[in-house]
C-alpha positions as CSV (number, residue, x, y, z in Angstrom):
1,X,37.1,-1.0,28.0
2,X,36.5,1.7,30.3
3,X,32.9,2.2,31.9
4,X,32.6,5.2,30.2
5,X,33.7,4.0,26.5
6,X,30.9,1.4,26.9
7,X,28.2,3.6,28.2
8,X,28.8,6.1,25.1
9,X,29.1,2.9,22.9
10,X,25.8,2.0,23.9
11,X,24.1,5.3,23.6
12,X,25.3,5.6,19.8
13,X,24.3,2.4,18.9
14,X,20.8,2.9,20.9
15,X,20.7,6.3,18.7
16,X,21.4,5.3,15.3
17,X,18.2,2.5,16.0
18,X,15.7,4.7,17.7
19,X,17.0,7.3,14.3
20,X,16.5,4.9,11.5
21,X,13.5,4.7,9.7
22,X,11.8,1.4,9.0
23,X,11.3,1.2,5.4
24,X,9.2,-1.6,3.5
25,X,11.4,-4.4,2.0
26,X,9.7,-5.2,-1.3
27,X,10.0,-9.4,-1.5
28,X,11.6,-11.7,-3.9
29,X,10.4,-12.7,-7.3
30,X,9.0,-16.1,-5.8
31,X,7.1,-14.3,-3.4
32,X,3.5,-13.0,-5.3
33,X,0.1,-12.3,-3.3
34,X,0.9,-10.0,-0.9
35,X,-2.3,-9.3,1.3
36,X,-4.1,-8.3,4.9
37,X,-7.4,-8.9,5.2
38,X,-10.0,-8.4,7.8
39,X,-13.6,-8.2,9.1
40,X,-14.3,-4.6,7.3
41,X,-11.4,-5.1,4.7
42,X,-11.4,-8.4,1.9
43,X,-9.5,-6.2,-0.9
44,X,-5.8,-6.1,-0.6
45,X,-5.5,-2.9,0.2
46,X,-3.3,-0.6,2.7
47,X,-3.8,-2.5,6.5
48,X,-5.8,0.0,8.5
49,X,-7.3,-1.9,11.2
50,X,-9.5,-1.1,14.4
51,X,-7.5,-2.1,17.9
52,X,-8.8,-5.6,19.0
53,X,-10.1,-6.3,15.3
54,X,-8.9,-9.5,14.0
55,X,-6.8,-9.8,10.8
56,X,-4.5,-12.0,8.9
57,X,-1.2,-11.7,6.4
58,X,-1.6,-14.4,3.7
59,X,1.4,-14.4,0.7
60,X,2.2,-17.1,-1.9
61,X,5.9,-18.4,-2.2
62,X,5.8,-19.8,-5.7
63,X,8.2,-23.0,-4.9
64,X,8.1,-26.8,-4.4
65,X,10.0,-27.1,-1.2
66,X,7.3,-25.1,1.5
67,X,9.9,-23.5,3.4
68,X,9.3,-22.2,6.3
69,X,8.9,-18.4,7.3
70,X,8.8,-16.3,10.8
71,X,7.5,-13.1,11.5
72,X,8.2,-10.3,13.8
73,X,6.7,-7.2,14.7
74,X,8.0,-3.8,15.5
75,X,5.9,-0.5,17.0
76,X,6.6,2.5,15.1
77,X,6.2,6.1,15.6
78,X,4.6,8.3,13.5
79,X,7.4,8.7,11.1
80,X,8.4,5.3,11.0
81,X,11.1,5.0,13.1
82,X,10.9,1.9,16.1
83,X,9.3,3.2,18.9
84,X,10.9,3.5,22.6
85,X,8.0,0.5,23.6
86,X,9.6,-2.4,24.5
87,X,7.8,-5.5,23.2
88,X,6.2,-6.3,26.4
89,X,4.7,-3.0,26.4
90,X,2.9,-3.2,23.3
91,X,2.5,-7.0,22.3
92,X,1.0,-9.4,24.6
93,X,2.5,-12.9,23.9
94,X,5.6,-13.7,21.7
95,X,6.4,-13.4,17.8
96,X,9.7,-14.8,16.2
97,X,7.4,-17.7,16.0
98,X,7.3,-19.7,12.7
99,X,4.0,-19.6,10.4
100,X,2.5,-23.1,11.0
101,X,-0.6,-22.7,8.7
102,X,-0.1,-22.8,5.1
103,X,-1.2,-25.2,1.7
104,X,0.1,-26.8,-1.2
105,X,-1.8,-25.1,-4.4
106,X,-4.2,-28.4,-5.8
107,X,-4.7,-28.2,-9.8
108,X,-2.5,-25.4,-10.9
109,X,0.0,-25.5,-13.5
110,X,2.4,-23.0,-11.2
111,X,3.0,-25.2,-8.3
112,X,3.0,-23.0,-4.5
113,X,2.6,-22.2,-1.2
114,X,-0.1,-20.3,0.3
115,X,0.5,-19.1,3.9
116,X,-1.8,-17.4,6.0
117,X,-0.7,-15.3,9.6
118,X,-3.8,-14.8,12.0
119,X,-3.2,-12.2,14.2
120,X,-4.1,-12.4,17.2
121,X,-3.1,-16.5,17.4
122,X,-2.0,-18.6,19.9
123,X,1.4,-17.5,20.6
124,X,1.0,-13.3,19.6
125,X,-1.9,-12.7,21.7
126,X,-2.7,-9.3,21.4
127,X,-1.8,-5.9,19.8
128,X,-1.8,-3.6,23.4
129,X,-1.4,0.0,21.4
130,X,-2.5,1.6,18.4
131,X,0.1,3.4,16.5
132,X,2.4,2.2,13.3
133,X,3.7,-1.1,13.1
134,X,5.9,-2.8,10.6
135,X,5.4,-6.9,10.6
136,X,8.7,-8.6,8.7
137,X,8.8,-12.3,7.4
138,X,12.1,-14.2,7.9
139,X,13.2,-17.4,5.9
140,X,14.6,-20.0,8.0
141,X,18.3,-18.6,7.7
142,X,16.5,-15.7,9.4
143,X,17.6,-13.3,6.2
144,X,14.7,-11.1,5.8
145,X,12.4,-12.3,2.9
146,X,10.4,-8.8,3.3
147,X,8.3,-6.6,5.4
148,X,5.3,-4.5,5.1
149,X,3.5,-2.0,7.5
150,X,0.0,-1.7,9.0
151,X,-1.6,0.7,11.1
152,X,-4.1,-0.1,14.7
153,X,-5.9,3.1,15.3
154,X,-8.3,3.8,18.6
155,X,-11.9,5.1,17.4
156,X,-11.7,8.0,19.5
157,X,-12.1,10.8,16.8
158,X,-13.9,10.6,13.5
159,X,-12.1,13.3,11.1
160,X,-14.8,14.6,8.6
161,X,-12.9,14.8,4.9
162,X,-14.5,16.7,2.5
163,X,-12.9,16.8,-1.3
164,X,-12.4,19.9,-3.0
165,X,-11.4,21.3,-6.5
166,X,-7.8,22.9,-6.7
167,X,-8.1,26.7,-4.6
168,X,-5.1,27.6,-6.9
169,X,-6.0,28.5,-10.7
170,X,-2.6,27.7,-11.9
171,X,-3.8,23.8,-11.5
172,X,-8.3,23.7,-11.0
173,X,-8.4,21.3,-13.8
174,X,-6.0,18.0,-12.3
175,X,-5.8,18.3,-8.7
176,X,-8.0,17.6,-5.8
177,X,-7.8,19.3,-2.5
178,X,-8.2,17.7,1.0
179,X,-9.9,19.7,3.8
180,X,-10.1,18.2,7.0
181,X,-12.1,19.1,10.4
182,X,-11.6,17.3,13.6
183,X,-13.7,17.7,16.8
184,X,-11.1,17.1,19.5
185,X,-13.1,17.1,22.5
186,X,-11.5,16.9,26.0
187,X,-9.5,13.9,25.5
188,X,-7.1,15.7,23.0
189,X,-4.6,18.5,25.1
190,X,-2.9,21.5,23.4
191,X,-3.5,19.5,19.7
192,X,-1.2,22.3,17.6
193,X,1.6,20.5,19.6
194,X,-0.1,16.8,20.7
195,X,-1.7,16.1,16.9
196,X,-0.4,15.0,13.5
197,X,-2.3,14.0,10.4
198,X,-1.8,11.9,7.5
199,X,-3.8,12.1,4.2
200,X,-3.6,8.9,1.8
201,X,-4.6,8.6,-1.6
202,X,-5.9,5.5,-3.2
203,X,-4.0,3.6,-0.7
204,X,-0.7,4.5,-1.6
205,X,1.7,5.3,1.7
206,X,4.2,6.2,-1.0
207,X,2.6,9.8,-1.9
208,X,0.6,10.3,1.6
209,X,0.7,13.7,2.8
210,X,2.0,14.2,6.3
211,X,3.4,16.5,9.0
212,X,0.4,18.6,9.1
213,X,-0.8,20.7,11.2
214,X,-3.9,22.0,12.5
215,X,-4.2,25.6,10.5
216,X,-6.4,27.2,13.2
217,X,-9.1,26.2,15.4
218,X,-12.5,27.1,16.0
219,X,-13.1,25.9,19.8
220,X,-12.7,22.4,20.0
221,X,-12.5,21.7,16.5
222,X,-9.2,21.3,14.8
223,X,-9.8,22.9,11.4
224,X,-7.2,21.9,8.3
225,X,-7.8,24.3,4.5
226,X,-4.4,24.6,3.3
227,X,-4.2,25.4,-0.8
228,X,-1.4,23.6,-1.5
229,X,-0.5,21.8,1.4
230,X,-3.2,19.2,1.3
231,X,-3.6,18.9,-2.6
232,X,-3.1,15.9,-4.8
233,X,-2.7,15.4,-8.4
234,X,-6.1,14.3,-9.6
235,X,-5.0,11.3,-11.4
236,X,-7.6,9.0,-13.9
237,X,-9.2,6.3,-13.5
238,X,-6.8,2.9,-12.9
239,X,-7.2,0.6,-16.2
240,X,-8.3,-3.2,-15.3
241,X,-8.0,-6.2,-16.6
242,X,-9.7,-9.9,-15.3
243,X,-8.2,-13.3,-15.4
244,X,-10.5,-15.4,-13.9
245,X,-11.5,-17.4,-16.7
246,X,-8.0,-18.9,-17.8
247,X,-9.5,-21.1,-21.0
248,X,-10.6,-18.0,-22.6
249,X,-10.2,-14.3,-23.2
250,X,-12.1,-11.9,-20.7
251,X,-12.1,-8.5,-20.1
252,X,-9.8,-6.5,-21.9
253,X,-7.9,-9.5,-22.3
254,X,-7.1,-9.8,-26.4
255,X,-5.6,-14.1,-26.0
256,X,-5.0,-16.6,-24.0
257,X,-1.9,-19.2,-24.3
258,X,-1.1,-22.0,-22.5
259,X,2.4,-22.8,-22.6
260,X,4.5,-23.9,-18.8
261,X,2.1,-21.9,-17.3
262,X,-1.1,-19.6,-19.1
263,X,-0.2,-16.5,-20.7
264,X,-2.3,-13.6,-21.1
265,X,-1.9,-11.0,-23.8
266,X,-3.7,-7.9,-23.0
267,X,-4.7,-5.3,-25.5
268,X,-2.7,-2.6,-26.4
269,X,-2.7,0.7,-24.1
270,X,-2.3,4.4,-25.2
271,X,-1.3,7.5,-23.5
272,X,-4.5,9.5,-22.0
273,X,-2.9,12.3,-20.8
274,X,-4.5,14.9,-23.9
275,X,-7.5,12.5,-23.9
276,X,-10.9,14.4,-22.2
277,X,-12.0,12.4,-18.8
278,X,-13.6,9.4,-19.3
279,X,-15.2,7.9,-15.7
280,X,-14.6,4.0,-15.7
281,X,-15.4,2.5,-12.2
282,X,-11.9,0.9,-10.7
283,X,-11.2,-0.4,-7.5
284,X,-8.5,2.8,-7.1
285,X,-5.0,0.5,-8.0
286,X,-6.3,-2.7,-5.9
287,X,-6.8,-6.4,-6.4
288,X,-8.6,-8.8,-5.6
289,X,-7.7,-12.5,-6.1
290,X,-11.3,-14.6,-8.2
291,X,-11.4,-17.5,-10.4
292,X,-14.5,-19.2,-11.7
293,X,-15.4,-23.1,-10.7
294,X,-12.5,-22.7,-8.2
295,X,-13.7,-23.4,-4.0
296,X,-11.3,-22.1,-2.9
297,X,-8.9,-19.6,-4.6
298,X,-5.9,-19.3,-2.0
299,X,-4.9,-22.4,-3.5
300,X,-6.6,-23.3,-6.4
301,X,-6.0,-20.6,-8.5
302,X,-3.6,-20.6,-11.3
303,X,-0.6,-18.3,-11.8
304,X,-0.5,-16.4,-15.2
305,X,1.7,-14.6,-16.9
306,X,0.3,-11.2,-18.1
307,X,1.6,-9.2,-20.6
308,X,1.5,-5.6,-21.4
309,X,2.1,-3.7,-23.9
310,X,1.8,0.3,-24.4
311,X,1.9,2.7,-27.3
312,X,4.3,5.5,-26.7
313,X,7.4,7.3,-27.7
314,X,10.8,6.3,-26.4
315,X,11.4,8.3,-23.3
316,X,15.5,9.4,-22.8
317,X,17.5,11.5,-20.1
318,X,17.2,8.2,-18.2
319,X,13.3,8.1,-17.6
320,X,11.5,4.6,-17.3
321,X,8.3,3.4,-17.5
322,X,6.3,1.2,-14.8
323,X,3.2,-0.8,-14.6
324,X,1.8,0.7,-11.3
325,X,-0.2,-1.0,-8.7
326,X,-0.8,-2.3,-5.5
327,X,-0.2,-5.9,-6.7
328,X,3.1,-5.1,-5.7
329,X,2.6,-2.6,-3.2
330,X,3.2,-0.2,-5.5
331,X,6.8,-1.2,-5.7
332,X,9.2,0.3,-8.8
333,X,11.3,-2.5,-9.7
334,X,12.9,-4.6,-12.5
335,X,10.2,-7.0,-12.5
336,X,7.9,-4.3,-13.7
337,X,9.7,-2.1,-15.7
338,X,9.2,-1.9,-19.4
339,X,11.3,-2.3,-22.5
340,X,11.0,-0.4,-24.7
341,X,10.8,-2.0,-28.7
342,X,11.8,0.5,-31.4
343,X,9.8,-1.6,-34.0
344,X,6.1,0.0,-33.5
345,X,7.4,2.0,-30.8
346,X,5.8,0.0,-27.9
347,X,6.8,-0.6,-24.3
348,X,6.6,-3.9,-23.2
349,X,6.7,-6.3,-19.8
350,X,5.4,-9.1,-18.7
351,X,4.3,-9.9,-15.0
352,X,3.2,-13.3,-13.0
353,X,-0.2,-12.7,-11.5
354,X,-2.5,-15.0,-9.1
355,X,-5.9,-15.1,-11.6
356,X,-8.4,-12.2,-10.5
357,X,-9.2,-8.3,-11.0
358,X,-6.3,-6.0,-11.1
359,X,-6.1,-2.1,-11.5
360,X,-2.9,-1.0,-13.3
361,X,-1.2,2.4,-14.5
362,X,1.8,3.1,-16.6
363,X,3.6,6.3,-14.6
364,X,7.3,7.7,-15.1
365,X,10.1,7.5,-13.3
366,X,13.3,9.8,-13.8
367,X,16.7,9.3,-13.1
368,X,16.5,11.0,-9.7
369,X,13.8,8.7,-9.4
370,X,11.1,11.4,-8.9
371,X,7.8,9.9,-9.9
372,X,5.3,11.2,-12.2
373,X,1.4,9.5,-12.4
374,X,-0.2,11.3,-14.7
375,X,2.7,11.6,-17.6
376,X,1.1,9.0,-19.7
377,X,-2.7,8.8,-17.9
378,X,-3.3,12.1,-17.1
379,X,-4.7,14.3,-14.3
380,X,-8.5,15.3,-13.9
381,X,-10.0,17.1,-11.3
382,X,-13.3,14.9,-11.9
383,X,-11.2,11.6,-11.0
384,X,-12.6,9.6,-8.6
385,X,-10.6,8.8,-5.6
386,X,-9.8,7.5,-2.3
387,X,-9.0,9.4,0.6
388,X,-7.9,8.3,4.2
389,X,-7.4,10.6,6.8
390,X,-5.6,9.1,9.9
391,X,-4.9,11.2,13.3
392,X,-2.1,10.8,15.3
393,X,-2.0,11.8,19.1
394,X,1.2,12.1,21.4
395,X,-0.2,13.6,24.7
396,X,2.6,16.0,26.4
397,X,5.0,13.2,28.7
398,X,3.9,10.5,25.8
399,X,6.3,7.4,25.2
400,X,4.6,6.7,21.5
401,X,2.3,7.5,18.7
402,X,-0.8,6.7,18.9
403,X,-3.4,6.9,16.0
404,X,-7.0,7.9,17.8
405,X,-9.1,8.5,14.4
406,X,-9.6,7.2,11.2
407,X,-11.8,8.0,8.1
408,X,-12.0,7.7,4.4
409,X,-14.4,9.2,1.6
410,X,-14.7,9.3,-1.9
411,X,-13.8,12.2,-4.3
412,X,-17.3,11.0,-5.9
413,X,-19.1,14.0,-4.5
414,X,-15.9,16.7,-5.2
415,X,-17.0,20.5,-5.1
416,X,-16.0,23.4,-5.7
């Protein structure tokens, strides 16, 4: 092969990588637990953590035979494509290293693994460069098992959020508007090229606003009021249930069966979409692993299967129904789509959960897989929710991405 043929076989290979977007790979079925935690965070919720602040990924892999997993990590760019940075460049150390701490569940009728990555550790010593990454966790065939992303941002900038009612008429009663005003100071050159945002919603990467602008400026201060361009659906409040009494019914929790493992039988859910708002404090579609007389819950706490059950009319032209949370990242899967039962027209499922507090939905999916939150729960402009606001920063010449601020309110105080 000619000099040539290889240089150009090269370049399109080095093209179609640099061009293809890392996407999350949602794990197997014996993989439950999913979480990053940190100093500021103990919810598992989205991974947004402050350069040089320590954090770890813990996950359970409900099996016997503790096999072993590795982990990598890749730098992103602000769309989620792998960055130009060689490793060296933005990870001090080596990954491809095999997770070494990790315990046998003690007491629990579902027998597991729980397995905890501290990053930094002794062999990934340090995260050089804020920005998008994407960690992945291999088996030991070195088939990906599955891979979720985090984001490192510099506290250079502080973004001031402030939550507004819909601008438009046509939707003031469900949806929330996100207005954003960043002092840029001197550190940030020619920002309507340089700067990117990205608005997230309870969390949820999956229907995060991005690619926005600045809409004008007012001397240094970067200044974002769009109508549309920054609104979301308003949602209602996540429904909950609690498992961390296993020998009796709790909250919202109608029985309790022990069979292989327990079983919990929650009570029956309606649509609220024509129902007026109601406030009922959530944790906005998050989790968080308790059980009571347990010392430790990474491994002493049980596995239960939870079931659900909704009252609604059969949905056709291919549309599905999904229990929706970030137990499973928000994933839309087989595992947690429902049935649906023509006797008593209910939809049904049934999910394997670590004992704690979770916040579901029931949402629609259609056949072009467009989603839809508020078919069955509604959307209120009163809803409260949570709002990040991250800023992205490529300086003119830049190799990468980097994320220089980071905020997040509450829609408690919404206005008009």
């Amino acid at each position: 092969m000619s000099f040539k043929l290889i240089w150009l076989s090269l370049l399109i290979t080095t093209s179609f990588v640099l061009n293809s977007q890392e996407q999350e790979v949602n794990p197997p079925e014996y993989i439950k637990s999913i979480t990053f935690k940190s100093s500021s965070s103990n919810l598992g919720e989205l991974p947004i953590m402050k350069l040089g602040e320590p954090f770890y990924l813990e996950f359970d892999a409900l099996v016997s035979n503790e096999p072993d997993f590795y982990y990598k990590i890749q730098h992103c760019d602000y769309n989620w494509k792998p960055s130009v940075l060689v490793k060296s460049e933005y990870l001090l150390g080596i990954d491809n290293f095999r997770i070494q701490d990790y315990q046998n569940s003690f007491n629990t009728f579902q027998l597991y693994s729980h397995y905890k990555l501290s990053l930094p550790n002794s062999q990934t010593k340090q995260l050089k460069v804020s920005g998008n990454y994407i960690i992945s966790i291999y088996n030991n065939s070195r088939d990906l098992v599955f891979s979720r992303k985090f984001m490192i941002y510099e506290d250079i900038v502080t973004p001031g959020i402030a939550i507004k009612r819909s601008r438009d008429v046509s939707n003031i009663e469900t949806t929330q508007t996100v207005d954003i005003e960043i002092a840029a100071g001197r550190s940030v050159n020619n920002p309507q090229q340089t700067v990117k945002t990205l608005i997230i919603q309870n969390n949820n990467l999956n229907t995060a606003i991005g690619n926005l602008k600045p809409q004008y400026t007012v001397g240094n201060k970067l200044i974002y009021r769009y109508i549309k361009e920054t609104a979301f659906p308003g949602g209602n409040e996540y429904l909950f249930f609690e498992t961390k009494d296993v020998r009796a019914a709790t909250m919202r929790v109608q029985a309790i069966a022990l069979e292989d493992i327990y079983q919990a039988y929650l009570f029956m859910d309606g649509s609220r979409k024509n129902v007026p708002y109601t406030y009922n404090p959530d944790i906005n579609g998050q989790f968080k692993i308790v059980a009571i007389d347990r010392d430790d819950v990474s491994v002493e706490a049980d596995y239960v299967q939870v079931h659900f059950s909704l009252q609604y009319p059969e949905l056709l032209d291919g549309k599905n129904i999904y229990v929706y949370g970030n137990y499973n990242n928000f994933a839309l899967n087989d595992e947690n789509r429902m049935d649906f039962y023509p006797e008593g027209r209910v939809y049904k499922t049934k999910l394997k959960l670590k004992q704690g507090f979770y916040n579901y939905k029931y949402v629609v999916v259609d056949k072009n897989g467009i989603l839809d939150e508020g078919a069955i729960s509604g959307n209120f402009w009163q809803t409260e929710n949570n709002y990040k606001v991250l800023v992205y920063y490529r300086n003119l010449g830049a190799r990468y991405d980097r994320i220089i601020g980071f905020n997040q309110v509450s829609s408690t105080n919404i206005t008009n």
